[in-house]
C-alpha positions as CSV (number, residue, x, y, z in Angstrom):
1,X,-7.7,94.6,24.0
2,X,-7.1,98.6,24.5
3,X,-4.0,99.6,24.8
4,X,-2.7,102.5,27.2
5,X,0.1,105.5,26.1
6,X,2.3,107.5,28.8
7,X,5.0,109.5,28.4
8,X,8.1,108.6,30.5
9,X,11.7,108.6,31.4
10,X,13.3,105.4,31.0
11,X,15.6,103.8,33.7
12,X,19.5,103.2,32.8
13,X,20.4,99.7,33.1
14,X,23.0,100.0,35.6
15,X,20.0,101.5,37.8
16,X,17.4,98.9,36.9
17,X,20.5,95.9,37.8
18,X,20.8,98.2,41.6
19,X,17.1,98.1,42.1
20,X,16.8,94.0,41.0
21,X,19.8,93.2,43.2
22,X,18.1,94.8,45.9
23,X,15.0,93.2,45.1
24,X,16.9,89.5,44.9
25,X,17.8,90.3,48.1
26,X,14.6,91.2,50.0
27,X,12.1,89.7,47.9
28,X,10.8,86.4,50.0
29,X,10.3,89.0,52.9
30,X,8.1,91.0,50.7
31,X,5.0,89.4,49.3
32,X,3.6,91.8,46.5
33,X,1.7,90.1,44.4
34,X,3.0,90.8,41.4
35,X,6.4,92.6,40.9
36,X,7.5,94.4,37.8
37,X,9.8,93.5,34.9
38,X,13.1,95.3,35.4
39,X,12.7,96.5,31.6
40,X,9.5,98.3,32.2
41,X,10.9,100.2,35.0
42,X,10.5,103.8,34.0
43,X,9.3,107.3,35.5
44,X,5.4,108.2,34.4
45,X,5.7,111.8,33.1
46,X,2.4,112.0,31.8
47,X,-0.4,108.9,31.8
48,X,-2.2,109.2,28.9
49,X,-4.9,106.7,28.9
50,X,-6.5,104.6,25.9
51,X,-6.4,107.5,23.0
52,X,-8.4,107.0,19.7
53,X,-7.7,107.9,17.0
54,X,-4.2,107.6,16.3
55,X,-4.0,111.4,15.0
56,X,-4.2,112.6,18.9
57,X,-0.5,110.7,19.4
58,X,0.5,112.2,15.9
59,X,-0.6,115.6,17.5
60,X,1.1,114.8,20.6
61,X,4.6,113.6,19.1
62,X,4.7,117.1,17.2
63,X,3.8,118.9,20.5
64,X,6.7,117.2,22.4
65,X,9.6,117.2,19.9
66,X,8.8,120.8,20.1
67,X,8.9,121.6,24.1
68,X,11.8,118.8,23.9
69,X,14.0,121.7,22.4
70,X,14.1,123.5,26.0
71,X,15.5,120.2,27.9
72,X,18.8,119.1,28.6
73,X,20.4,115.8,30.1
74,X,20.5,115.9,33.6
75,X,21.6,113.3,35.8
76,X,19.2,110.8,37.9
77,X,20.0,109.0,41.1
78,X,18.1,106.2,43.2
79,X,17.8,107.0,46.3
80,X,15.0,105.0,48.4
81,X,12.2,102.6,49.0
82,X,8.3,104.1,49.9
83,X,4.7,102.6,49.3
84,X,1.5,104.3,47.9
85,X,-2.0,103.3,49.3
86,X,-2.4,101.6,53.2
87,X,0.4,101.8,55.4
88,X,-0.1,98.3,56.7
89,X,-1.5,96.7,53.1
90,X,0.1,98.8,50.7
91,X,-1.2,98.8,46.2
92,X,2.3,100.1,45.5
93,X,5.8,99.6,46.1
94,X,8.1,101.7,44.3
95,X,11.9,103.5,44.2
96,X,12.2,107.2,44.7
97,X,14.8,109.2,43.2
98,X,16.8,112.1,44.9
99,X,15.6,115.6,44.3
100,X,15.9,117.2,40.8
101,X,14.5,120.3,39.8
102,X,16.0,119.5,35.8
103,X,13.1,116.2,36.1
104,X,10.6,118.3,37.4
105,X,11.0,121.3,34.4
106,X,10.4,118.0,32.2
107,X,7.4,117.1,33.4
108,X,6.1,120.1,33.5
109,X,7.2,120.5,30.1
110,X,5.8,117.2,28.7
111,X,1.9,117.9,30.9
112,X,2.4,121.5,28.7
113,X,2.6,119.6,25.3
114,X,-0.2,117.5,26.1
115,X,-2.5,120.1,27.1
116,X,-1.7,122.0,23.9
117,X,-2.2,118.6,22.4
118,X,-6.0,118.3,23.9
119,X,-5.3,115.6,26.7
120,X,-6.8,115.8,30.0
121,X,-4.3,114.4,32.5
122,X,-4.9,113.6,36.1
123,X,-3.3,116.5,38.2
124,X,-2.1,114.6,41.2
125,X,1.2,116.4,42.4
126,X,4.4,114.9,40.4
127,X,5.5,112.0,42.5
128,X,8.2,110.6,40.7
129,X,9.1,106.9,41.0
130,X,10.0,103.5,39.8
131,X,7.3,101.1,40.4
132,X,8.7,98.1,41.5
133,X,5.5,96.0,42.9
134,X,1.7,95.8,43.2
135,X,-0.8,94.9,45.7
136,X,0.7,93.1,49.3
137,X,-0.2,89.6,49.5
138,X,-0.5,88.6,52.7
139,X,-2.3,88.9,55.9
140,X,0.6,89.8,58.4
141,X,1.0,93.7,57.9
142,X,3.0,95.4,55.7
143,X,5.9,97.0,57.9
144,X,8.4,99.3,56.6
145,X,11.8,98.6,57.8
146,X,13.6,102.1,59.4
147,X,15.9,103.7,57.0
148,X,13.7,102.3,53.2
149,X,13.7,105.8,52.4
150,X,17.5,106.2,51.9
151,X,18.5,102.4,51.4
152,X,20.4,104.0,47.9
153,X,22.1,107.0,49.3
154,X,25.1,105.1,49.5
155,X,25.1,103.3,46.1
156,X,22.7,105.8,43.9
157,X,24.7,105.4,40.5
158,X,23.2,108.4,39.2
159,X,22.5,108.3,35.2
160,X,21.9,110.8,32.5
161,X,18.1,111.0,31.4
162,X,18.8,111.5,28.1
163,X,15.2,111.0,26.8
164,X,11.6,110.2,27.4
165,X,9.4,107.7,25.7
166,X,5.9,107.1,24.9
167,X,5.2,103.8,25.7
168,X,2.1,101.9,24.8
169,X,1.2,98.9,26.8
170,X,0.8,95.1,26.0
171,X,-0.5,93.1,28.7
172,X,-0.4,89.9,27.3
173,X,3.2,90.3,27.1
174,X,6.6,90.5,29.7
175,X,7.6,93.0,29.8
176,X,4.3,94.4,29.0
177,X,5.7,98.7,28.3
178,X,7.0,98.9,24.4
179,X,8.7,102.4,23.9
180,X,6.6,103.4,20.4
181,X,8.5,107.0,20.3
182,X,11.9,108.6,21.5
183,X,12.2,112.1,22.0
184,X,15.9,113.0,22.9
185,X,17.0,115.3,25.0
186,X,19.0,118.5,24.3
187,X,23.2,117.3,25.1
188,X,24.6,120.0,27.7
């Protein structure tokens, strides 16, 4: 079985327990049909496929640890609900995250180290979020209750992003993400 790597910002347990309380909550109204594993909630920085051989990642571990230098902690907070794909069926249900320009330098940072590292990464605009489900199940409509987008404003717990991981994925296993590397971040 071939496994994927991505580079990514884990999600604070405090965060992950807000997102699955909200999700205990409003789950029987939502049928996904399949929802992610609290533990492999994370924020994609950089998807980097199934890479052979393993001297591309070695490549790629030097190349981050070395951009890593120029990133501090910053702080992370929840702050809504959104879908990607049809407005009435939707493939993705995830958790957006208030504004942070520190999370966007990383990115842009980590997409740097992989170029100089050879990748070729899709260049879809940074989106970041917390995948949370996959693909509606059912044929009544998907409808998006008013107010999703800020349903955390009031409770966003922010966390320090103290690191990113590359993660290599198991899917024959829950959670399916394991964190093979930890890059930490520069303390402010």
């Amino acid at each position: 079985m071939k496994k994927h790597y991505f580079l990514a910002v884990p999600i604070e347990e405090k965060q992950r327990e807000i997102l699955q309380n909200w999700i205990q909550i409003n789950k029987t109204t939502l049928p996904f049909k399949s929802w992610v594993h609290p533990e492999d909630y994370h924020i994609t920085l950089a998807f980097l496929g199934d890479v052979q051989p393993s001297t591309r990642l070695n490549d790629l571990t030097k190349k981050v640890n070395e951009i890593i230098k120029s990133c501090e902690h910053f702080e992370m907070s929840l702050k809504g609900i959104d879908i990607f794909g049809r407005k009435d069926s939707p493939r993705i249900f995830w958790a957006s995250v208030e504004h942070s320009s520190s999370l966007n330098y990383l990115q842009t940072q980590i997409v740097k180290a992989c170029d100089s590292a050879g990748f070729e990464l899709d260049r879809k605009p940074f989106r970041p979020h917390i995948t949370l489900a996959r693909k509606w199940n059912s044929v009544e409509p998907f409808i998006k209750s008013p107010g999703l987008e800020h349903v955390f404003t009031d409770n966003r717990s922010p966390s320090m992003v103290t690191s990113v991981h590359l993660y290599q994925t198991n899917l024959d296993q829950i959670p399916k993400y394991e964190a093979i590397n930890s890059f930490s971040l520069l303390q402010n």
